[in-house]
N, C-alpha and C positions, 0 to 999 in steps of 0.2 A: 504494500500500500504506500501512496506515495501523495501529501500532502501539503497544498501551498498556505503558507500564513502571510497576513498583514497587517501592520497596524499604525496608527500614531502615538504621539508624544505622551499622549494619555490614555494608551496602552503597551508601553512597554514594558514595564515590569511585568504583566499581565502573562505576556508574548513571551519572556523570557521562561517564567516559570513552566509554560507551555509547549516550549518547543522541550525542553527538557524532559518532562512528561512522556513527550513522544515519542524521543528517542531511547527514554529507558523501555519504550515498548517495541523498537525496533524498526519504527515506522520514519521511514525515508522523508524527509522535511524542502522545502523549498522557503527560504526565508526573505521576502521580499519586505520588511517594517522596519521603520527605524531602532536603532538601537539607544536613542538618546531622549532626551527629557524636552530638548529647544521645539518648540512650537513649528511644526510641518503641517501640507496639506494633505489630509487623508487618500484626495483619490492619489495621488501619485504612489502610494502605498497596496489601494484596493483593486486598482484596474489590473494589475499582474494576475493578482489572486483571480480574480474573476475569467480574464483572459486564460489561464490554465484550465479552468474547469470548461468555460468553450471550447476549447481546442483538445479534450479528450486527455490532457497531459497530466490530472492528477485524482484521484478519487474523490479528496472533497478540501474544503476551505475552510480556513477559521481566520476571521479578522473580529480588531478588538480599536475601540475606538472610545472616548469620553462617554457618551450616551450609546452607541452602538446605534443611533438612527444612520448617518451620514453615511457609513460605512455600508449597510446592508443597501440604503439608496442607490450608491453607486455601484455596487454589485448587480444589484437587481435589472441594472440596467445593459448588460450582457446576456446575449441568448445560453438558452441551459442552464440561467444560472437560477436560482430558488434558495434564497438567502432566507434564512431566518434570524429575525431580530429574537434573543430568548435571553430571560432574564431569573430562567428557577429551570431545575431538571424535567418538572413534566412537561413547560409548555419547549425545549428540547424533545422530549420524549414524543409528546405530538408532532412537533417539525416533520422527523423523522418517520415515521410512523403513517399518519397520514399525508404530508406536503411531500415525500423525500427530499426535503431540502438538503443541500448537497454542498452549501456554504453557512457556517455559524456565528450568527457576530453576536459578538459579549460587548457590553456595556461596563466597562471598569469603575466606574464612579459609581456605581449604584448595586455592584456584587461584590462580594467578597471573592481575596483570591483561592479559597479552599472553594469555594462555589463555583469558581470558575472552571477550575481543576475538574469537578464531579460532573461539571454540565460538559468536558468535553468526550469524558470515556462517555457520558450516557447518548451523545450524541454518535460517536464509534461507534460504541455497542448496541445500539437501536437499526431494527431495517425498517423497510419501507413497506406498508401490510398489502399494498396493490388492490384490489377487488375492486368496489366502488372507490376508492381513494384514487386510480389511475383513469378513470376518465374522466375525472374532477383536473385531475392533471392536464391531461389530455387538453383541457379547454383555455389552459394559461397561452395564451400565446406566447412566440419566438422569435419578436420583429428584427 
């Protein structure tokens, strides 16, 4: 499995603990966020992440942003992509589940980092149920 992250200034701590996570899991990382604290623009961070999951090159995304709105916006705005804004394990667990959403963004200012940590194995470890959930899909368009 092979995963892209991204974030800003007001997710990097976030994104650090994260990629670490994932690596003690074995999971292959593509690190596109800043690694610093100085005030950046999120997309130049989100459109990577995004542009990997359009182009078949990573299983899923995880961006992390102040509020996690901006981040999932700009994501959202790449075909394929189905970002979920999630800010507690279950409404991850729905993401997944129902939406397959297939990019995660976290919200740093408003979870904890041990929250963070749990919403992203529950997002790895959750599938996608398909049945009535895939042509509910089906109707998101791909412009």
């Amino acid at each position: 499995m092979k995963i892209a992250i991204g974030n800003d200034h007001a997710g990097t701590e976030y994104k650090l603990a994260i990629l670490g996570l994932l690596k003690s899991k074995g999971i292959e990382v593509l690190n596109y966020g800043t690694d610093g604290t100085d005030s950046v623009d999120y997309p130049d961070f989100i459109h990577p992440v995004a542009s990997d999951i359009e182009n078949d090159e990573v299983s899923f995304g995880i961006i992390v942003c102040g509020s996690g709105n901006g981040a999932s916006m700009t994501a959202n705005k790449h075909q394929k992509v189905r970002c979920a804004l999630c800010w507690n394990k279950e409404i991850v667990e729905l993401a997944r589940q129902h939406n397959d959403a297939n990019i995660l963004s976290l919200p740093a200012r408003y979870i904890s980092l041990p929250q963070a940590l749990n919403m992203v194995d529950v997002f790895l470890d959750t599938s996608f149920e398909g049945g009535r959930h895939e042509r509910r899909i089906e109707k998101i368009p791909c412009v």
